[in-house]
C-alpha positions in Angstrom: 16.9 1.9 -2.7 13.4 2.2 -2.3 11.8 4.7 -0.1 9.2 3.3 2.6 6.6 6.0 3.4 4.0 5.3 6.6 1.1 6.6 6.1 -0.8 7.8 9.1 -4.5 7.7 8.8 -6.2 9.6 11.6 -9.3 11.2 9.6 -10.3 8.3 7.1 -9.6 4.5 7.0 -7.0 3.0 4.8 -10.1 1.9 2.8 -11.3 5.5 2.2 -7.7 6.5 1.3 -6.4 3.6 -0.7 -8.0 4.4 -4.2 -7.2 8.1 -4.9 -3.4 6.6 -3.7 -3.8 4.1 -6.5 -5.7 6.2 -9.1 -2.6 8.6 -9.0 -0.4 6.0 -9.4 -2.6 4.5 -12.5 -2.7 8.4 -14.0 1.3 8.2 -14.0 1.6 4.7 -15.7 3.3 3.0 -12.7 2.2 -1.0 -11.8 1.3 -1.3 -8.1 0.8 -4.1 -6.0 -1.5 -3.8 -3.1 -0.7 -6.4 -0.3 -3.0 -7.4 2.8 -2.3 -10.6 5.3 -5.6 -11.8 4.4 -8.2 -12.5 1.5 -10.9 -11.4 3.2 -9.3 -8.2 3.4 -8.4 -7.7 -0.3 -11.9 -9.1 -1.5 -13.1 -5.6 0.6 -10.2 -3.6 -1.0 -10.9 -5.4 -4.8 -15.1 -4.4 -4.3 -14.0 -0.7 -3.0 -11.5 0.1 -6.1 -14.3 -1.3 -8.5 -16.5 1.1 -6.6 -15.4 4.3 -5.1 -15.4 6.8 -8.2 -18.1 6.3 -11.1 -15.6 8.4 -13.2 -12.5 6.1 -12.3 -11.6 3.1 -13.8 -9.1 0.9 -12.0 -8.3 -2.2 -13.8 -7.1 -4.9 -11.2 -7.2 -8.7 -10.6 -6.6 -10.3 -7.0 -3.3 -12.9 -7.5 -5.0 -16.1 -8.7 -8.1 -14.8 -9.8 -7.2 -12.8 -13.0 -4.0 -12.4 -15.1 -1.2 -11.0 -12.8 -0.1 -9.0 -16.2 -3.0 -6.4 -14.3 -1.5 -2.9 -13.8 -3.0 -3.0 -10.2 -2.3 -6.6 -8.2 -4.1 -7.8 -5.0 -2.3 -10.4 -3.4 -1.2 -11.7 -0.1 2.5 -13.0 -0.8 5.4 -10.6 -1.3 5.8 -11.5 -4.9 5.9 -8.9 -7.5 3.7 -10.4 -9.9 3.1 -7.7 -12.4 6.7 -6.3 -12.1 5.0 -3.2 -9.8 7.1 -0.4 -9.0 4.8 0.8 -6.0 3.3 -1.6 -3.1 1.0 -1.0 -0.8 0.7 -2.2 1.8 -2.3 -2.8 4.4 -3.6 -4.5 7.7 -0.2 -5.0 9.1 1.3 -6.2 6.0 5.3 -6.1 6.5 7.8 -4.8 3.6 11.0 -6.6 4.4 9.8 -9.6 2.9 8.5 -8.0 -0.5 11.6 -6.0 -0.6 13.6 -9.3 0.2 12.0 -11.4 -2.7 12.4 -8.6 -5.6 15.3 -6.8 -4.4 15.5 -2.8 -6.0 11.8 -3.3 -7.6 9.8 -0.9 -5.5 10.4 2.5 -6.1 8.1 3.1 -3.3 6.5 0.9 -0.7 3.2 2.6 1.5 2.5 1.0 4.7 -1.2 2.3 5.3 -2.3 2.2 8.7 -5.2 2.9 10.5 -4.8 5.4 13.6 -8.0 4.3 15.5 -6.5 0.6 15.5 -4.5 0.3 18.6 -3.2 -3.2 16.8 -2.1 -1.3 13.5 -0.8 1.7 15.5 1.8 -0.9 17.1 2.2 -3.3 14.1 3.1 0.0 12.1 5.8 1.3 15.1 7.7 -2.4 15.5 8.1 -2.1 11.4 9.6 1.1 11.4 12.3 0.3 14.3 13.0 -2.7 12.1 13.4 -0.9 8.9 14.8 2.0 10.3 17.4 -0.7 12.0 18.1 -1.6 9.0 18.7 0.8 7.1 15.9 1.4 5.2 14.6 4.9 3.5 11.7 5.7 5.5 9.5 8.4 6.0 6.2 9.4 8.3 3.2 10.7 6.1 0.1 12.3 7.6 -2.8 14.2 6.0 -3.6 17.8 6.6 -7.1 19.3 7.6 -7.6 20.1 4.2 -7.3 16.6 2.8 -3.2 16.3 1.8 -0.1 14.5 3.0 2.6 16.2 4.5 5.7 14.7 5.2 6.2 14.9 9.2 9.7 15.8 10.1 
């Protein structure tokens, strides 16, 4: 089953957070897909992973644009492209339907969301009543003073 971690961002934006996420993923050899409602929102997310880090290098293609064999997938459907074992998941993005279409895939699905966004604050809550209604794995993330994620009990 795959676990569903919310993460809580109250000291940097999704945007700021997203590509050390990713990078660590990349390190470990694990495909992720990296999902948004809009493509407005993963042009900003595809120009920030080309430029946050002049020592990283995360190759990625946004669905339709490059070859979905990419390690790292922008896209705003719930398909699983590039056979990614992590998702994340922005802007009010919803995981049933990702988990629905490729069914035990994800070995982890993040549902980023930004804590000075009354809209994502309540988007985020009515997903975890419904995933939590349903059974899902979930989990409530938030980062320390110093920079790391704790798991909030």
């Amino acid at each position: 089953m795959s676990e569903i971690h919310f993460y809580h961002m109250e000291r940097r934006t999704p945007d700021q957070v997203l590509p050390a996420l990713v990078e660590q993923a990349y390190a470990a050899r694990v495909k992720v897909a990296i999902e948004a409602p809009d493509r407005n929102t993963l042009e900003r997310v595809d120009e920030r992973l080309w430029t946050f880090s002049e020592e990283s290098f995360l190759p990625h293609a946004i669905a339709g644009d490059g070859a979905p064999s990419q390690p790292i997938l922008l896209t705003t459907a719930s398909d699983n492209l590039n056979d990614a074992k992590v998702r994340f998941l922005l802007a009010g993005a919803k995981a049933e339907p990702a988990l629905i279409a490729s069914p035990g895939a994800y070995e982890r699905i993040v549902i980023l969301f930004n804590g000075a966004d009354e809209d994502e604050i309540t988007a985020a809550r009515a997903q975890w009543a419904e995933l939590k209604a349903s059974g899902r794995a979930i989990s409530y993330w938030r980062q320390t003073d110093g920079g790391a994620w704790e798991k909030a009990r």
